[in-house]
N, C-alpha and C positions, 0 to 999 in steps of 0.2 A: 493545563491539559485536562480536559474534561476523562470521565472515566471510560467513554466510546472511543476517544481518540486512542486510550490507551490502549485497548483492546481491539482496536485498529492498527496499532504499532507492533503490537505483539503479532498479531497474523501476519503481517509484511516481513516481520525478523523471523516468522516461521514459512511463509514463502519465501525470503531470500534463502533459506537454507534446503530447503528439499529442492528449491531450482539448483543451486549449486551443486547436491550431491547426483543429482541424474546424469551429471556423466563419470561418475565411478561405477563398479560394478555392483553387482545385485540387483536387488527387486528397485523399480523405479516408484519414488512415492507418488501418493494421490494428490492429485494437485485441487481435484476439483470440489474437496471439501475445503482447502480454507480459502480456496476465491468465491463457494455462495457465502462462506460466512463473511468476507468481506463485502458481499453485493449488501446482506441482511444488517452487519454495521453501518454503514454507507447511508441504509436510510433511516437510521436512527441518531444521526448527528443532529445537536440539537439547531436552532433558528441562530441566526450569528455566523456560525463556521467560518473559518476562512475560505471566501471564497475562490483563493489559487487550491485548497488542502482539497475542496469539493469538486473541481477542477481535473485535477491527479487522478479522483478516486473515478470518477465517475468518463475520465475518457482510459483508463486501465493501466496509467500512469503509475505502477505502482511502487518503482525507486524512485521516481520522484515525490513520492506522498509520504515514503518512508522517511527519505533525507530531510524533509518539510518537517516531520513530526520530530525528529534527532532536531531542529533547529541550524542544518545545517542548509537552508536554502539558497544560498548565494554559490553552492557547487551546484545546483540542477543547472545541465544545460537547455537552452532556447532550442523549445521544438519548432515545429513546423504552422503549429498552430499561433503563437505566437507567446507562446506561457514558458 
């Protein structure tokens, strides 16, 4: 795992958590600092990528780009698109 993927993985486990916490009480977190930071990792993957992980990222797939980078891809299920 390159070091953008990593830090691609880290935003997705810090997006899956402030999504999760918005329906508890309190202040609702920002969501829209870490999806441009994940638009501004996204384009610094390097040449190679996998192209299903480019796929994820870039249609806003992004428990399936998380699952992808955990190695656990054979749970994504088949969208619509056909990925």
């Amino acid at each position: 795992m390159t070091d953008t993927e990593k830090s691609i993985l880290d935003s997705l486990t810090q997006l899956d958590r402030a999504a999760k916490s918005m329906s508890g009480p309190g202040p609702k977190p920002d969501l829209g600092g870490i999806l441009a930071r994940l638009d501004t990792l996204t384009t610094q993957l390097p040449r190679g990528t996998d192209p299903n992980l480019l796929h994820y990222l870039h249609r806003k797939s992004y428990e399936k780009a998380r699952l992808f980078l955990l190695g656990r891809e054979a749970e994504n299920a088949r969208g619509s698109c056909g990925h």
